[in-house]
C-alpha positions in Angstrom: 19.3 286.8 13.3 21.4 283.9 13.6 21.3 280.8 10.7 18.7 278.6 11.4 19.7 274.9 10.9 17.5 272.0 10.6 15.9 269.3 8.4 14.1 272.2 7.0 17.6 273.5 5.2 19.7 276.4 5.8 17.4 279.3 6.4 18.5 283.0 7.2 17.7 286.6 7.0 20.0 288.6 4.4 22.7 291.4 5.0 24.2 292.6 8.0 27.2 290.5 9.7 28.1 287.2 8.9 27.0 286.1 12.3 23.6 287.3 11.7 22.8 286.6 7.8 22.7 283.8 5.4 25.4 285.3 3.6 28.0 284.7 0.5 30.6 283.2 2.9 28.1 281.1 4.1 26.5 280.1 0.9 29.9 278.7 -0.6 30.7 277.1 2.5 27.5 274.7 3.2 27.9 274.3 -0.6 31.3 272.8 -0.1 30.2 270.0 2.5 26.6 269.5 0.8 28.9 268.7 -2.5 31.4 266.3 -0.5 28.3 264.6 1.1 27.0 264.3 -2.6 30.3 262.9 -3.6 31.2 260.5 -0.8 27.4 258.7 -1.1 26.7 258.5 -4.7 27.7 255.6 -6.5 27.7 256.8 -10.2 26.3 260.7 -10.5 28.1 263.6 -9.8 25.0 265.7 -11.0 22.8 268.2 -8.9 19.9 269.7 -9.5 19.6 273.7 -8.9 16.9 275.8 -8.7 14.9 278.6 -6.6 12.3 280.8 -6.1 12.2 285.0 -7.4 13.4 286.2 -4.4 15.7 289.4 -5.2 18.4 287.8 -3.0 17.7 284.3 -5.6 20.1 285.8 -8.5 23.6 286.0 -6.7 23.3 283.0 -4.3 22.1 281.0 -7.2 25.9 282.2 -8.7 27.4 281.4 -5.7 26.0 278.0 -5.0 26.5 277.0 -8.7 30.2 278.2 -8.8 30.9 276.2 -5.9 29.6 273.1 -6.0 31.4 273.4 -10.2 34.6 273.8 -8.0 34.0 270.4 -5.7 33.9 268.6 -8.9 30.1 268.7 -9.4 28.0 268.9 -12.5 25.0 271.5 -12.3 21.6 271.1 -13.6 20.3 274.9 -13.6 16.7 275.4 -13.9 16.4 278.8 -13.1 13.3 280.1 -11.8 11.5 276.8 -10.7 9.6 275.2 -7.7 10.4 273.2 -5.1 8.7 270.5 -5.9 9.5 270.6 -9.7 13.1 270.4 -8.7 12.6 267.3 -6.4 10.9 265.9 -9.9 13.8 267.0 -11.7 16.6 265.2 -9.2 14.5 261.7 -9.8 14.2 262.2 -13.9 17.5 263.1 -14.4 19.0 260.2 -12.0 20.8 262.8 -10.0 22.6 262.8 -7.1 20.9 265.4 -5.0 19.6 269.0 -5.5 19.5 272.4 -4.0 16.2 274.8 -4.1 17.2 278.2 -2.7 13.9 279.8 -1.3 12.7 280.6 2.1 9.9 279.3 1.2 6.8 280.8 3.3 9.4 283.3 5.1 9.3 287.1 3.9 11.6 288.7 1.4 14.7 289.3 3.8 15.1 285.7 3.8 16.5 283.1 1.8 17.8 279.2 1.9 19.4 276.4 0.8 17.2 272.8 0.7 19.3 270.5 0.4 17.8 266.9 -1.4 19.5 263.7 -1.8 19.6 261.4 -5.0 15.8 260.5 -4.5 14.8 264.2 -4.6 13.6 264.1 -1.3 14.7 266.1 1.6 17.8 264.3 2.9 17.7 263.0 6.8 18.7 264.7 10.1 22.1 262.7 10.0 23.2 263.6 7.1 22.3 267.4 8.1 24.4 267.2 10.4 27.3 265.2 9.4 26.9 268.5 6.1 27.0 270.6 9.3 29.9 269.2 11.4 32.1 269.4 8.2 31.0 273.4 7.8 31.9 274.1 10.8 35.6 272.3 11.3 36.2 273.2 7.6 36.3 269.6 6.2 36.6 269.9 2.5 38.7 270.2 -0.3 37.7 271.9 -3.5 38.9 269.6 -7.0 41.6 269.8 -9.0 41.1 272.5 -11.8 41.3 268.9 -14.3 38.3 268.0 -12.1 36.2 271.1 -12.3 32.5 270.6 -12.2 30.2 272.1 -15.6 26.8 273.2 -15.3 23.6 272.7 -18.0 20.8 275.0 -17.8 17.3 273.7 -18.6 14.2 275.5 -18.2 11.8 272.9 -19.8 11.0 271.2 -16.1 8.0 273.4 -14.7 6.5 271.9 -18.3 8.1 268.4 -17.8 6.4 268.6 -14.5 2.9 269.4 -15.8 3.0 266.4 -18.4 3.7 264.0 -15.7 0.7 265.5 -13.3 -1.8 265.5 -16.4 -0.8 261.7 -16.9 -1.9 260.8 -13.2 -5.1 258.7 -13.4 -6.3 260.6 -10.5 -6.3 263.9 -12.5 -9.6 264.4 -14.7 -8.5 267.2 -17.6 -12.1 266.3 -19.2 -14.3 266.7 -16.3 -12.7 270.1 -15.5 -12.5 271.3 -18.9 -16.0 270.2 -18.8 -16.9 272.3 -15.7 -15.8 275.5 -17.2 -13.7 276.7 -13.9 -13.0 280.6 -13.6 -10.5 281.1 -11.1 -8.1 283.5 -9.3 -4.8 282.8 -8.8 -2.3 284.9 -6.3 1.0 283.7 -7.0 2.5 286.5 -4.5 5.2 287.4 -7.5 6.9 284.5 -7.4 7.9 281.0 -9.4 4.0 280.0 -8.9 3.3 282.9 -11.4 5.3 280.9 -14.0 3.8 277.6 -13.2 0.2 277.7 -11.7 -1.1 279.4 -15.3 1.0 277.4 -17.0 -1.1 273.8 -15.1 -4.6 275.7 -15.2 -4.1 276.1 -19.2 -3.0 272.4 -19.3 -6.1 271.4 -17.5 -8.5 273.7 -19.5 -9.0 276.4 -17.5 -9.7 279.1 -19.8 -10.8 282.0 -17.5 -8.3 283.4 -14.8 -7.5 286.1 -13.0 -3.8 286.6 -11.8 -2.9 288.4 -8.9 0.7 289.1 -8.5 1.9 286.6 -11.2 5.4 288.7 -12.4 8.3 286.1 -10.8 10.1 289.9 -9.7 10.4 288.8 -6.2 8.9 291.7 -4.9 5.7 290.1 -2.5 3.1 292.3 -2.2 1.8 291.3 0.8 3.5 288.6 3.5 4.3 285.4 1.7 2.7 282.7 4.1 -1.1 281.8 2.6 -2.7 282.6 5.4 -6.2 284.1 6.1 -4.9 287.2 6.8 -2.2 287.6 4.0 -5.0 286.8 1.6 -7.4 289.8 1.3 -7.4 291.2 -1.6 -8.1 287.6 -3.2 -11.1 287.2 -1.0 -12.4 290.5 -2.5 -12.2 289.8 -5.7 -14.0 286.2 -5.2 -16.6 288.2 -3.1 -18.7 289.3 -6.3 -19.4 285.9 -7.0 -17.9 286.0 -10.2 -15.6 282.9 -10.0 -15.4 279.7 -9.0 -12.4 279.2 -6.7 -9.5 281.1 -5.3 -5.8 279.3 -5.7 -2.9 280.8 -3.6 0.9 279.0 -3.6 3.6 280.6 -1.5 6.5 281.3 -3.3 8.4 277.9 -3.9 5.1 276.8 -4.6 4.9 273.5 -2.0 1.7 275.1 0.0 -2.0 275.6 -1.8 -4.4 277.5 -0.1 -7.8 277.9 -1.4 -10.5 280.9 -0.8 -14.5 279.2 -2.0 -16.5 281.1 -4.2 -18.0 283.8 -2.1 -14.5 284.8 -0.7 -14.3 282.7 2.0 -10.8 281.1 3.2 -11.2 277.3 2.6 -9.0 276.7 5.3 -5.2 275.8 4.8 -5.7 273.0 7.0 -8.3 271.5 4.8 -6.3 271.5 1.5 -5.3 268.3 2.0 -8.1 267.1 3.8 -10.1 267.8 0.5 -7.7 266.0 -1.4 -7.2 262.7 0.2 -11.1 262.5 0.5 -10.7 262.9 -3.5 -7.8 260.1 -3.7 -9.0 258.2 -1.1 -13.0 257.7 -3.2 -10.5 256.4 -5.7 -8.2 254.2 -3.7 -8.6 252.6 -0.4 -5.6 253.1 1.5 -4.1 255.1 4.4 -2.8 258.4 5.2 -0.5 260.5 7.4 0.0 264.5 8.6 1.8 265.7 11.0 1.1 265.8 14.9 0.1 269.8 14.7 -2.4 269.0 11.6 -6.5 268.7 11.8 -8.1 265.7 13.3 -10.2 266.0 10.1 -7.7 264.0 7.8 -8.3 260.8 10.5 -11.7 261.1 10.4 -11.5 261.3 6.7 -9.4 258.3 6.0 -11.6 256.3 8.6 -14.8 256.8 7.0 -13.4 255.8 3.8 -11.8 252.5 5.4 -8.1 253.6 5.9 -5.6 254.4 8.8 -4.5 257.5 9.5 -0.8 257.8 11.3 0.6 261.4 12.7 4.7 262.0 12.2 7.0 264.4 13.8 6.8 267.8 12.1 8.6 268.8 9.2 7.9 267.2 5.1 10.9 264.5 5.7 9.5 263.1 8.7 5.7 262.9 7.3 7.7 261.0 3.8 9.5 258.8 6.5 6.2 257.8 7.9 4.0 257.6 4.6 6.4 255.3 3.7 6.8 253.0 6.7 2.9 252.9 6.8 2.4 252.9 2.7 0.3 255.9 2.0 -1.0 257.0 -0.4 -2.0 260.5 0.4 -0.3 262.8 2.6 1.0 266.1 3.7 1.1 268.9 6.4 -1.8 271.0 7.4 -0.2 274.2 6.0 -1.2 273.6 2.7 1.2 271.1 1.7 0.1 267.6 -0.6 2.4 264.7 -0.8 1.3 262.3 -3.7 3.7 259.6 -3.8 2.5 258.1 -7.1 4.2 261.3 -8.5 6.8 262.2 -6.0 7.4 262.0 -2.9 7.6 266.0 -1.7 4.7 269.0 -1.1 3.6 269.9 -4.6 0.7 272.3 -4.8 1.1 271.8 -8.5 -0.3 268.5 -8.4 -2.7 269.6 -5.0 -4.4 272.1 -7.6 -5.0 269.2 -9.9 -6.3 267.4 -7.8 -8.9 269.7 -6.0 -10.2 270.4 -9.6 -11.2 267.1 -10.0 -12.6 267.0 -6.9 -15.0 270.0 -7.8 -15.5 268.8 -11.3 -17.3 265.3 -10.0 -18.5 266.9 -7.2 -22.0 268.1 -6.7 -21.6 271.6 -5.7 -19.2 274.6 -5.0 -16.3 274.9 -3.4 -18.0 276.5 0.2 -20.5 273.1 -0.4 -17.2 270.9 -0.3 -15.5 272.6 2.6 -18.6 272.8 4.8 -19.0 268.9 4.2 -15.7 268.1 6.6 -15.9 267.7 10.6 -15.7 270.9 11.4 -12.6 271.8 13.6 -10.6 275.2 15.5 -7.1 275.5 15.0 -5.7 277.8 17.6 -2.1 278.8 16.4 0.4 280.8 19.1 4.1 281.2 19.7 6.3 282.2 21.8 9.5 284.3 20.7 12.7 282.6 22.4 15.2 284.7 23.8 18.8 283.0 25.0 18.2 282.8 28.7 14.9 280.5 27.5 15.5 276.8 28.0 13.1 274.7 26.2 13.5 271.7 26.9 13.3 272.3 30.2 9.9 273.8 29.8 8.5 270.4 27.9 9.6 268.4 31.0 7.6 270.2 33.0 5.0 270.5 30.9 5.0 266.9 31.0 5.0 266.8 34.8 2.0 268.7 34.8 -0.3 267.1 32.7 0.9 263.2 33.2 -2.1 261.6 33.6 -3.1 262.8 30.5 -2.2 260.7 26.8 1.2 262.2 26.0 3.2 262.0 23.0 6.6 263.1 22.8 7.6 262.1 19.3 8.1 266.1 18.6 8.1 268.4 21.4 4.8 267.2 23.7 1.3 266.9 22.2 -1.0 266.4 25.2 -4.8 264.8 24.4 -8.1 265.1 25.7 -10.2 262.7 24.1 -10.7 264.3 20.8 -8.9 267.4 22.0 -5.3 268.3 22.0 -2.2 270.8 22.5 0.6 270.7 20.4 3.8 272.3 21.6 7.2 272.2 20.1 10.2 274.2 19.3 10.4 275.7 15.6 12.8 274.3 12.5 12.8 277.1 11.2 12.4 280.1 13.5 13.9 280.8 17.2 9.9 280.5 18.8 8.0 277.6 20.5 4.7 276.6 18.7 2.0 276.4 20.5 -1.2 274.6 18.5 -4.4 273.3 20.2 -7.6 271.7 18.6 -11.1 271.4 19.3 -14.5 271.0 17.4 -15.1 274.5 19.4 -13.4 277.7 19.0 -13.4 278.8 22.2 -12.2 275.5 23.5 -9.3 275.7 21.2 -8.2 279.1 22.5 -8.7 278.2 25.9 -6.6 274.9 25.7 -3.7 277.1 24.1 -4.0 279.9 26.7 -3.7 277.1 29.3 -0.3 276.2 28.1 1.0 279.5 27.8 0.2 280.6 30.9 1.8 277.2 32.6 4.8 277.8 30.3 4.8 281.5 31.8 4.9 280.3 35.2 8.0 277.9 34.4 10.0 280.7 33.0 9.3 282.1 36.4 10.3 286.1 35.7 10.6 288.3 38.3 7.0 290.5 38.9 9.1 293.5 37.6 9.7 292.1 35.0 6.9 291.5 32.9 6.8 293.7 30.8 9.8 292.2 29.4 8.4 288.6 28.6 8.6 286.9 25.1 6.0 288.6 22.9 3.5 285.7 22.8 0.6 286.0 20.1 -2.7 285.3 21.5 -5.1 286.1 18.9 -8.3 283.9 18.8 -8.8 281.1 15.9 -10.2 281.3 11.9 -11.6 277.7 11.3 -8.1 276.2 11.5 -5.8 279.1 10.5 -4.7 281.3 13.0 -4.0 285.5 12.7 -1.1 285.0 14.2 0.5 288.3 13.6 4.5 287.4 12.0 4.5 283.7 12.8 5.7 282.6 9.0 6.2 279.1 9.7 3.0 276.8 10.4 5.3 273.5 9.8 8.7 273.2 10.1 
């Protein structure tokens, strides 16, 4: 598989050629023009902030990374195994000028990436992507003189510097949890969470839990991406009614699923849905997702007196608009909880705190709580791209089709009707188009996604004898706002 390039950082798949991979040529290269971006648009630091995930591949593009940008003339901060979101922390505390997290994120073990952050620890813009990217390609950069050569630090007290600055939130309530007695399970799928998410739990005085798959050894047990189908064995041992909530992070630890006390999936949609109803008792104020998220998060922030605002896909573009629209709870419906009175970036560090509260002042359990939301259907498809695909073609005659309809082309075309929708747009991270329709009813969901796919079918226009040959498109019916998509490890970005 080629590199993928985006706003989402540069993802890949490792070994094989370099034309296929994310490899060690690569690495050092994108490095190199990350570092002169770094150094041509900060003022006063030279310092970046490096960390990743336990991914096997982690240990030697960590080296590689970290040697390079020492030999553009830049000072490394090495945390070692860490989060995403506790480097984006990490960049703001220690006035950096940027940061690197090398993880896939939600992506299987074969992959890995560079996310690339700029001096406010947030992910930097699509222009400065691709002015990193223009200079990659025509070679523009000079490594520094050997009098200039970069150093590097390494500090592995920030997944604990983290957790001190979530427990000082006003919003988090360490006495009514500790109160509550919480037993949980955690599933950490053998990644950086299993560092950090006992680590928080202990902090917030939850004394009984049960870890699944905790060792950071990079070796995931099962696929990566929380969804309801990844998530069995969890949802078995919460069956016995023996606990009081399921936790699950994905392995840079910026998505939080949930699974209530009798094993049911909470819903990764509803994650944040849960916790802005939490901040949002608290604070009046408004909200934003993005446009393939739940209506529930509108409704949500309606009945509590706010205004809710859908971005473009992808965490830069929902910080882009929770800023322009100053909110004060947002995210992605994969799981992913932007709190901007701690930073702005998906932390499901500060998500878990935050749910826990909810449940400790909250009259009931967890399967109480999630059955109190407007209850929508999620139908999640996609449709594998080959070369001879053109997309954009196929969203302006998708557009054709359905004009008298409310269209929104913001990111790819979301089509409404009334409270129902289609969402379809072309991956950041992975060569498929997305395909996401909503409805309070299941079977309307599906139908409005199959409705799509079969127009886009018909605009691709391949030859009778050659169906059999057609994009695998997944077509499997809806979970309460997570799909089974079979593969499709990418539900935002």
């Amino acid at each position: 598989m080629t590199l993928i390039k985006s706003i989402s950082g540069i993802r890949g798949t490792i070994g094989g050629s370099t034309e296929e991979s994310l490899n060690p040529v690569d690495a050092a290269k994108f490095s190199s023009t990350y570092a002169k971006w770094i150094l041509e648009n900060s003022e006063n630091s030279k310092k970046v902030v490096l960390g990743r995930d336990a991914r096997v591949s982690g240990g030697w593009l960590s080296d590689i990374v970290s040697g390079t940008l020492q030999a553009m003339g830049v000072h490394v901060i090495d945390l070692g195994l860490s989060t995403t979101p506790t480097v984006e922390l990490a960049v703001e505390l220690e006035e950096a000028a940027g940061g690197i997290i090398l993880t896939a994120s939600h992506n299987p073990a074969n992959w890995n990436a560079l996310k690339l952050l700029d001096s406010k620890g947030e992910f930097i813009s699509a222009e400065a992507m691709q002015e990193i990217l223009t200079n990659a390609d025509e070679g523009n950069f000079e490594f520094a003189d050997y009098k200039q050569t970069g150093s590097v630090t390494t500090d592995d007290t920030y997944i604990d510097k983290h957790i001190e600055k979530i427990l000082e939130l006003p919003l988090v309530d360490v006495e009514a949890i500790k109160a509550k007695d919480f037993k949980v399970v955690i599933d950490c799928v053998n990644s950086t969470g299993g560092i950090a998410v006992p680590k928080l739990l202990k902090a917030l005085g939850v004394n009984t839990v049960e870890e699944l798959y905790c060792e950071p050894n990079g070796k995931f047990p099962h696929n990566p991406e929380p969804l309801p189908e990844n998530i069995n064995e969890i949802c078995r041992t919460l069956e016995n009614g023996n606990f009081n909530l399921g936790i699950i992070v994905d392995p840079d630890v910026d998505r939080l699923a949930l699974v209530t006390e009798d094993g049911t999936p909470f819903g990764e949609e509803y994650t944040l849905v849960a916790v802005a109803d939490y901040v949002l008792e608290k604070t009046k104020g408004n909200t934003v997702s993005n446009m393939s998220s739940t209506r529930a998060l509108r409704d949500v922030t309606e009945k509590h007196g706010g205004s809710y605002t859908a971005s473009a896909v992808g965490e830069v573009n929902v910080v882009k608009m929770m800023k322009e629209t100053n909110a004060i709870i947002g995210g992605e419906g994969n799981g992913g909880v932007i709190l901007p009175e701690l930073h702005y970036g998906r932390d499901a560090l500060v998500g878990i705190a935050l749910i826990l509260s909810k449940l400790a002042n909250y009259n009931g359990t967890a399967n109480m709580l999630r059955k109190s939301f407007p209850d929508y259907h999620i139908s999640k498809n996609k449709i594998e791209l080959t070369p001879e695909i053109d997309v954009d073609n196929i969203l302006v005659k998708i557009q054709e089709r359905y004009v008298n309809q409310p269209i929104n082309t913001l990111d790819g075309v979301k089509i409404e009707f009334g409270k129902e929708w289609v969402h379809l747009r072309k991956s950041n991270t992975e060569p498929i188009i997305r395909i996401y329709s909503e409805s309070d009813s299941e079977r309307t969901a599906e139908h409005l996604a199959q409705k799509i796919i079969s127009d886009i079918k018909e605009i691709i226009s391949f030859k009778a004898d050659d169906e059999e040959e057609l994009p695998v498109v997944d077509q499997k019916a809806t979970e309460e706002t997570s799909d089974n998509v079979k593969g499709d490890t990418s539900t935002s970005e």
